[in-house]
N, C-alpha and C positions, 0 to 999 in steps of 0.2 A: 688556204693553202700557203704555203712556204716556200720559198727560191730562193736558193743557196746563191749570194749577191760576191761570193770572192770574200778576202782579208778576213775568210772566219766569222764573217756574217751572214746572217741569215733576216729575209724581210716577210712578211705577208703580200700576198700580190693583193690584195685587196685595198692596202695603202698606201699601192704605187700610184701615183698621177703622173709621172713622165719620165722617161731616159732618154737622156740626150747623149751627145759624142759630146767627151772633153775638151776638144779640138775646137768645140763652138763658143767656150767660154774667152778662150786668148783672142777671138775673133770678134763679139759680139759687148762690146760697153753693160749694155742693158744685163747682160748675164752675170757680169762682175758686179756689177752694183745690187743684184737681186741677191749674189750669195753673202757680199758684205752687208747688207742689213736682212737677211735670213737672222730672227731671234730665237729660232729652233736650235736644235743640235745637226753637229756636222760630224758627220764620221767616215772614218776613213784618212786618206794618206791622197794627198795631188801626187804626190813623187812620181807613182807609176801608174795614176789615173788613166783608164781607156772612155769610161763613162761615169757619167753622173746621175743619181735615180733623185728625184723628186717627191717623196713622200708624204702622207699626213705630219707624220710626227718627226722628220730629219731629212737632213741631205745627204746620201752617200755619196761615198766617191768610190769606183769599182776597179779594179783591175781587170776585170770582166768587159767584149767590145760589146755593144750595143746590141748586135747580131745575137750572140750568145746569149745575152740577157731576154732577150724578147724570144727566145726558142724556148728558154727555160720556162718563161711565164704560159706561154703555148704551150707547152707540154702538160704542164699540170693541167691545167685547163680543161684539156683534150681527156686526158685521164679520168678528171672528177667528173667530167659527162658523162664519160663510159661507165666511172664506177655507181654514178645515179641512173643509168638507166639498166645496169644487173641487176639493180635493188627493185 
């Protein structure tokens, strides 16, 4: 499944490993130094970051809050049980 992540992307929830609040990275060393030697891809915009999603294969950065983001991945979720178990 797929969730619309804001800035016109779109992710697999399957490749998600973590959303965090962007609020945690100006706060937290360890977080800064994980995104400056991330050798993956970064996408997205800090400007009007609300969160930050954790990927297989990238780091976004979200203008989407956390809250949001985690409804969205809940939602499909919830859907594609429903839709496996009409089948």
């Amino acid at each position: 499944m797929f969730i619309h992540i804001g800035n016109e992307s779109m992710i697999q929830t399957d490749q998600i490993i973590s959303i965090i609040n962007y609020d945690v990275l100006s706060s937290s060393h360890m977080m800064e130094a994980m995104l400056k030697s991330y050798k993956g891809k970064i996408v997205g915009s800090e400007d009007n970051a609300r969160s930050i999603i954790f990927a297989t294969d990238a780091i976004y950065f979200s203008a989407l809050s956390v809250d949001t983001l985690t409804k969205r991945v809940h939602e499909k979720d919830i859907y594609y049980q429903v839709e496996m178990d009409v089948e």
